[in-house]
FIBADO-891354 format. One line per field, with one value per residue (C-alpha): residue number from 1; residue in one letter; chain; x, y, z. Coordinates in pm, 1 decimal. Layout:
N
num	[NUM:...] .
residu	[A:...] .
chaine	[A:...] .
x	[X:...] .
y	[Y:...] .
z	[Z:...] .
This chain:
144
num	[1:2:3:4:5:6:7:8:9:10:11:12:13:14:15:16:17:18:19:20:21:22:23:24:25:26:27:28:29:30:31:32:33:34:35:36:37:38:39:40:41:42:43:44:45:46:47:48:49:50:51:52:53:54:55:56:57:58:59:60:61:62:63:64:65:66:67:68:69:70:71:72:73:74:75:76:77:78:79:80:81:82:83:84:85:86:87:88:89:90:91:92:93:94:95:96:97:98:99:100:101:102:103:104:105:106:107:108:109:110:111:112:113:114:115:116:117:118:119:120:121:122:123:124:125:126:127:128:129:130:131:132:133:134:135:136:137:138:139:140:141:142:143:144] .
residu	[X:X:X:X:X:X:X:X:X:X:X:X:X:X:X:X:X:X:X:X:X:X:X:X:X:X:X:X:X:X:X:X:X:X:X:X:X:X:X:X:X:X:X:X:X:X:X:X:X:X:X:X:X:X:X:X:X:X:X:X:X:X:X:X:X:X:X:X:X:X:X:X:X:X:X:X:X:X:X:X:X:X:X:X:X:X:X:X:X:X:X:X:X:X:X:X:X:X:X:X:X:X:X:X:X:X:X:X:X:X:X:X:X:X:X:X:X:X:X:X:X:X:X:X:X:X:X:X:X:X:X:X:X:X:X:X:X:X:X:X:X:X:X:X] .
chaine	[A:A:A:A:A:A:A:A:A:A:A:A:A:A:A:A:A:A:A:A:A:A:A:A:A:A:A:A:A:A:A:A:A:A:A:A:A:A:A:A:A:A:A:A:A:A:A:A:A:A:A:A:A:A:A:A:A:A:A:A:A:A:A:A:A:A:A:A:A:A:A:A:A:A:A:A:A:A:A:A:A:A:A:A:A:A:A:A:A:A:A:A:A:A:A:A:A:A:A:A:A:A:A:A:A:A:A:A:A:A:A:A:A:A:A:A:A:A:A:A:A:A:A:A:A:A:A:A:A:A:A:A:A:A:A:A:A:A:A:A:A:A:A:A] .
x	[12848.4:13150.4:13028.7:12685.9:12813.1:12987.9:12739.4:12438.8:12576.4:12652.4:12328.3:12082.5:11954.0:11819.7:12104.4:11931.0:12159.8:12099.6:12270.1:12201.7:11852.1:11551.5:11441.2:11061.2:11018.4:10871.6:10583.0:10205.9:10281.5:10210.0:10547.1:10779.9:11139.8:11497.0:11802.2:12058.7:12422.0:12410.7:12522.7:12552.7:12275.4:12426.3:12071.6:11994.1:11662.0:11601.5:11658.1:11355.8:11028.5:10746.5:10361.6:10119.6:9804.7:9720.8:9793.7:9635.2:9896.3:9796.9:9889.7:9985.4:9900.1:10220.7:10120.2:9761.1:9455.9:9228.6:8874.6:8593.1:8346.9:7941.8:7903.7:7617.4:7559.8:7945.6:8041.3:8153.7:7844.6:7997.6:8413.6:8437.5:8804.7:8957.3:8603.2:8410.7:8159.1:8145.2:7886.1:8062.3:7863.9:8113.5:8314.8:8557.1:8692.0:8785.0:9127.5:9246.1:9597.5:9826.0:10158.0:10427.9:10223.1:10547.2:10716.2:10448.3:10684.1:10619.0:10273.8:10032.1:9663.3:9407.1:9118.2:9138.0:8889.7:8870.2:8605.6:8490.1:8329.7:8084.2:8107.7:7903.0:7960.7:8305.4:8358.0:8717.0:8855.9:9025.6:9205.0:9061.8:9199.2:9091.3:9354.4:9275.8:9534.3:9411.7:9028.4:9092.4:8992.1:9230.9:9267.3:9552.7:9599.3:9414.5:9406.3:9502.9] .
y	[10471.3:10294.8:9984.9:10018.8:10102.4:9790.7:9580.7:9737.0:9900.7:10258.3:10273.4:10038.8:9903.1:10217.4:10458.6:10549.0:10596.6:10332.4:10495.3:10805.5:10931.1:10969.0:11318.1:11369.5:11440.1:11750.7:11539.3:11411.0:11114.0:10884.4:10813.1:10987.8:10999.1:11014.6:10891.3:11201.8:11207.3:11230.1:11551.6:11655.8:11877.6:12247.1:12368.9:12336.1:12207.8:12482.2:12735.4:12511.2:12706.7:12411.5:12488.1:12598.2:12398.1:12074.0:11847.6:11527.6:11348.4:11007.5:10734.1:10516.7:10112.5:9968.2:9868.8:9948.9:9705.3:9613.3:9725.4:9702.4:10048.0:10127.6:10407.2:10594.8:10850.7:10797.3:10884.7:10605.5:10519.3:10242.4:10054.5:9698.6:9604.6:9389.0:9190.2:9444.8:9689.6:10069.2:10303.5:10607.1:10969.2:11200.2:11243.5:11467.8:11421.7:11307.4:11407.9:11315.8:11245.4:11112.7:11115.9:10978.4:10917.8:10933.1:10631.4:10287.7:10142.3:10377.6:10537.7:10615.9:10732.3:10714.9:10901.1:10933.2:11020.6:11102.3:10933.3:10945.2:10597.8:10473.9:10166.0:10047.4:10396.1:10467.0:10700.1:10696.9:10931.8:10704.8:10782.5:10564.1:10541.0:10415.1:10256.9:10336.7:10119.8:9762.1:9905.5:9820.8:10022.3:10038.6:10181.2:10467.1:10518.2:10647.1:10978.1:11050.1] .
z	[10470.0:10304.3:10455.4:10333.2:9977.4:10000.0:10077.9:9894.8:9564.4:9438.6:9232.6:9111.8:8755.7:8675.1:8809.4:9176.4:9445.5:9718.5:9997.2:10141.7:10287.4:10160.5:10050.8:9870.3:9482.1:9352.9:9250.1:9320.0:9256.3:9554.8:9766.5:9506.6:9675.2:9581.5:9741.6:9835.6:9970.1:10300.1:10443.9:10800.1:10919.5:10957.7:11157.4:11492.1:11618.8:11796.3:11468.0:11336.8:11295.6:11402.0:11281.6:11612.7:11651.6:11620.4:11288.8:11150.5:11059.3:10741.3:10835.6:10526.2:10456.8:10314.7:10119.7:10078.3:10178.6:9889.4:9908.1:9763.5:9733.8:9679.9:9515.4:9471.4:9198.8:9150.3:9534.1:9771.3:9991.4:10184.6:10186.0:10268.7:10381.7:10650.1:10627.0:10776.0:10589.1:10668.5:10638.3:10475.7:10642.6:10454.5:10178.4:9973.7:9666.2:9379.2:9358.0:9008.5:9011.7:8735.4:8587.0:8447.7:8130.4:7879.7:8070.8:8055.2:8307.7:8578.0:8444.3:8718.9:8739.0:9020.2:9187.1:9580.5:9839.0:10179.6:10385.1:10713.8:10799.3:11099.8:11213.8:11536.6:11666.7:11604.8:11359.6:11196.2:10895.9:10533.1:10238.8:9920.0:9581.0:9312.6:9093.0:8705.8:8547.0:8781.9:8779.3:9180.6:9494.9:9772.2:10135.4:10139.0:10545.5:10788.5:10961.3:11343.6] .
């Protein structure tokens, strides 16, 4: 860790800690971390408790693919990205999601969606987002 510290820096331009590992904000803002001290783990993986059941799991674009989006009566209809067009058969959403809205530097505001999408058969599940501040539709990930 020394090493690292040497190499990297203590903190960055805005006081973040760049060594450690990574642990998620108390946020919604979209890929919110925080850099901690590293600590040995004091639990064993067997004292974990692990959900029954299977889990979709969303697999995220980093970063995410542009798109463009039909809508109809305000509701994605079909998502063009990658250079192919699909046919969206179900939706849910918006989620409105914003924050950050005292800082301009790191404001944030967007509406996502998830889609499920047909395309020459194959039916596959998306998260979209609109992007309010570029007025830009993007591709979040995609579900397994």
């Amino acid at each position: 860790m020394a090493r690292l510290r040497a190499i990297v820096g203590e903190q960055d331009e805005f006081g973040r800690a760049l060594v450690g590992f990574p642990s998620i904000k108390d946020s919604h803002q979209p890929d919110a971390f925080e850099v901690l001290p590293f600590r040995p783990e004091t639990k064993s993986r067997k004292d974990r408790k692990r959900p029954n059941g299977p889990r979709m799991a969303l697999r995220i674009f980093r970063p995410p693919l542009p798109a463009k989006v039909e809508l109809t009566s305000n509701v994605p209809a079909a998502v063009i990205f990658q250079g192919t067009r699909k046919e969206v058969v179900n939706v849910s959403g918006p989620w409105r999601k914003s924050g950050a809205w005292w800082n301009i530097t790191e404001e944030w505001a967007r509406d996502e969606w998830d889609i499920e999408v047909n395309v020459q058969g194959h039916k596959g599940l998306y998260r979209i987002f609109r992007d309010h501040r570029l007025s830009q539709w993007f591709v979040e990930g995609m579900y397994d």
